[in-house]
Phi, psi and omega in degrees: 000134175249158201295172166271148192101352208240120168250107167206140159232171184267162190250118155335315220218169193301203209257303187316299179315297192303327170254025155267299185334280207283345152309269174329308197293336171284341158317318204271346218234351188060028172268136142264148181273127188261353183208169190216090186247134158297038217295344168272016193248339155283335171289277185299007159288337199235060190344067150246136187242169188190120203298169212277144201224122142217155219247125152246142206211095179212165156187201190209137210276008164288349189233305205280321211285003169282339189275302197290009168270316166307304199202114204277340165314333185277024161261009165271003176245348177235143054257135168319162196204153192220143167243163174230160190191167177199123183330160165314290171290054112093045141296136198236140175228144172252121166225156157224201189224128190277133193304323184288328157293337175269309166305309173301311198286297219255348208053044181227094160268294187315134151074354222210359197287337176287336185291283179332298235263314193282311148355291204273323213269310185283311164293332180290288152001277177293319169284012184279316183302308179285009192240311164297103189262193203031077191242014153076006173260010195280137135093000000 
Protein backbone atom coordinates (compact mmCIF):
# COMPACT_ATOMS: atom_id res chain seq x y z
CA UNK A 1 0.00 0.00 0.00
CA UNK A 2 1.41 3.48 -0.71
CA UNK A 3 1.39 6.11 1.72
CA UNK A 4 -0.73 9.19 0.52
CA UNK A 5 0.78 11.47 -0.75
CA UNK A 6 3.61 9.14 -2.07
CA UNK A 7 4.48 9.50 -5.68
CA UNK A 8 6.37 6.14 -7.17
CA UNK A 9 7.39 4.69 -10.21
CA UNK A 10 9.84 1.83 -11.08
CA UNK A 11 13.36 2.43 -12.39
CA UNK A 12 14.87 1.16 -15.49
CA UNK A 13 18.40 1.34 -13.49
CA UNK A 14 20.18 0.29 -10.34
CA UNK A 15 19.49 1.81 -7.23
CA UNK A 16 22.81 4.04 -7.76
CA UNK A 17 22.63 4.73 -11.60
CA UNK A 18 18.89 5.97 -10.55
CA UNK A 19 20.14 8.41 -8.07
CA UNK A 20 23.09 9.86 -10.15
CA UNK A 21 20.57 10.29 -12.87
CA UNK A 22 17.87 12.12 -10.82
CA UNK A 23 21.29 14.08 -9.26
CA UNK A 24 21.97 15.51 -13.00
CA UNK A 25 18.48 15.97 -13.99
CA UNK A 26 18.08 18.40 -10.59
CA UNK A 27 21.32 20.02 -11.57
CA UNK A 28 20.10 20.53 -14.70
CA UNK A 29 16.79 22.00 -13.67
CA UNK A 30 19.22 24.84 -11.51
CA UNK A 31 17.84 23.17 -8.02
CA UNK A 32 20.69 22.23 -5.79
CA UNK A 33 21.40 18.99 -4.16
CA UNK A 34 21.71 19.59 -0.83
CA UNK A 35 22.55 16.09 1.20
CA UNK A 36 22.82 12.83 -0.53
CA UNK A 37 22.11 9.88 2.60
CA UNK A 38 23.04 6.61 2.42
CA UNK A 39 21.11 4.59 4.50
CA UNK A 40 22.17 1.40 3.62
CA UNK A 41 25.98 2.45 3.84
CA UNK A 42 24.79 3.58 7.77
CA UNK A 43 23.38 0.58 8.18
CA UNK A 44 26.33 -1.33 7.50
CA UNK A 45 28.63 0.74 9.89
CA UNK A 46 26.67 -0.43 12.47
CA UNK A 47 26.83 -4.03 11.08
CA UNK A 48 23.36 -4.16 9.56
CA UNK A 49 21.85 -4.59 6.20
CA UNK A 50 19.69 -3.24 4.24
CA UNK A 51 19.25 -3.23 0.57
CA UNK A 52 20.37 -0.48 -1.12
CA UNK A 53 18.10 3.02 0.16
CA UNK A 54 19.07 6.53 -0.37
CA UNK A 55 17.57 9.55 0.41
CA UNK A 56 18.35 12.76 -2.00
CA UNK A 57 17.59 16.13 -0.78
CA UNK A 58 17.71 19.47 -3.09
CA UNK A 59 15.76 22.42 -4.21
CA UNK A 60 15.89 25.82 -4.74
CA UNK A 61 14.74 28.53 -2.72
CA UNK A 62 12.57 30.26 -5.67
CA UNK A 63 9.96 27.33 -5.39
CA UNK A 64 9.86 26.60 -1.29
CA UNK A 65 10.08 29.93 0.31
CA UNK A 66 6.70 31.18 -1.40
CA UNK A 67 4.87 27.87 0.37
CA UNK A 68 6.78 28.81 3.73
CA UNK A 69 5.60 32.20 3.66
CA UNK A 70 2.03 30.41 3.36
CA UNK A 71 3.02 28.07 6.26
CA UNK A 72 6.12 27.77 7.92
CA UNK A 73 5.30 24.28 8.68
CA UNK A 74 5.93 22.81 5.05
CA UNK A 75 9.80 23.32 5.92
CA UNK A 76 9.59 20.19 7.87
CA UNK A 77 9.04 18.73 4.37
CA UNK A 78 11.36 20.91 2.20
CA UNK A 79 13.80 21.27 0.78
CA UNK A 80 11.92 18.46 -1.38
CA UNK A 81 13.37 14.99 -1.32
CA UNK A 82 13.39 11.44 -3.52
CA UNK A 83 14.10 8.14 -1.98
CA UNK A 84 15.52 5.42 -4.22
CA UNK A 85 15.46 1.73 -3.40
CA UNK A 86 15.42 -1.35 -4.16
CA UNK A 87 13.13 -4.52 -3.40
CA UNK A 88 12.98 -7.21 -1.95
CA UNK A 89 13.27 -8.91 -5.86
CA UNK A 90 16.01 -6.77 -6.72
CA UNK A 91 13.47 -3.65 -8.51
CA UNK A 92 14.89 -0.10 -8.40
CA UNK A 93 11.75 2.26 -7.19
CA UNK A 94 11.79 6.21 -7.12
CA UNK A 95 9.36 7.89 -4.71
CA UNK A 96 8.49 11.94 -3.56
CA UNK A 97 5.75 13.60 -2.01
CA UNK A 98 3.56 15.26 -4.34
CA UNK A 99 3.52 18.91 -3.91
CA UNK A 100 0.02 19.14 -3.56
CA UNK A 101 -0.32 16.82 -0.77
CA UNK A 102 2.33 18.69 0.95
CA UNK A 103 0.84 21.94 0.41
CA UNK A 104 -2.91 20.53 1.74
CA UNK A 105 -1.22 18.70 4.81
CA UNK A 106 0.30 22.29 5.78
CA UNK A 107 -2.27 24.71 4.64
CA UNK A 108 -0.38 26.77 2.43
CA UNK A 109 -2.87 26.28 -0.88
CA UNK A 110 -3.81 29.81 -0.87
CA UNK A 111 -1.63 31.99 -3.18
CA UNK A 112 0.57 29.29 -3.85
CA UNK A 113 -1.05 27.07 -7.00
CA UNK A 114 1.80 28.04 -9.74
CA UNK A 115 4.47 27.53 -7.42
CA UNK A 116 2.84 23.95 -7.08
CA UNK A 117 1.93 23.53 -10.31
CA UNK A 118 5.61 24.50 -11.59
CA UNK A 119 6.85 22.19 -8.49
CA UNK A 120 4.74 19.16 -9.21
CA UNK A 121 5.62 19.58 -13.07
CA UNK A 122 9.63 19.42 -12.28
CA UNK A 123 9.48 16.43 -10.07
CA UNK A 124 7.76 14.72 -12.47
CA UNK A 125 10.55 15.88 -14.93
CA UNK A 126 13.02 14.84 -13.35
CA UNK A 127 12.07 11.50 -11.79
CA UNK A 128 11.20 10.34 -15.51
CA UNK A 129 14.90 11.55 -16.42
CA UNK A 130 15.94 9.37 -13.66
CA UNK A 131 14.16 6.37 -14.19
CA UNK A 132 13.59 6.18 -17.99
CA UNK A 133 16.15 5.95 -20.49
CA UNK A 134 16.57 7.47 -23.39
CA UNK A 135 13.42 9.94 -22.74
CA UNK A 136 14.89 12.72 -24.86
CA UNK A 137 15.02 14.87 -21.41
CA UNK A 138 18.95 13.93 -20.86
CA UNK A 139 21.18 17.12 -20.76
Amino acid sequence: MTPDGLMTLPSSFDPKETANRLSAAVAARGMTVLARIDHAAAAAKVGMELRPTEVLIFGNPKGGTPLMQQSQTIGIDLPLRALIWQDEGGKTWLAYNDPEWLAKRHGAETGTGTVIATMTATLRAVAKEATTPNNGNAG
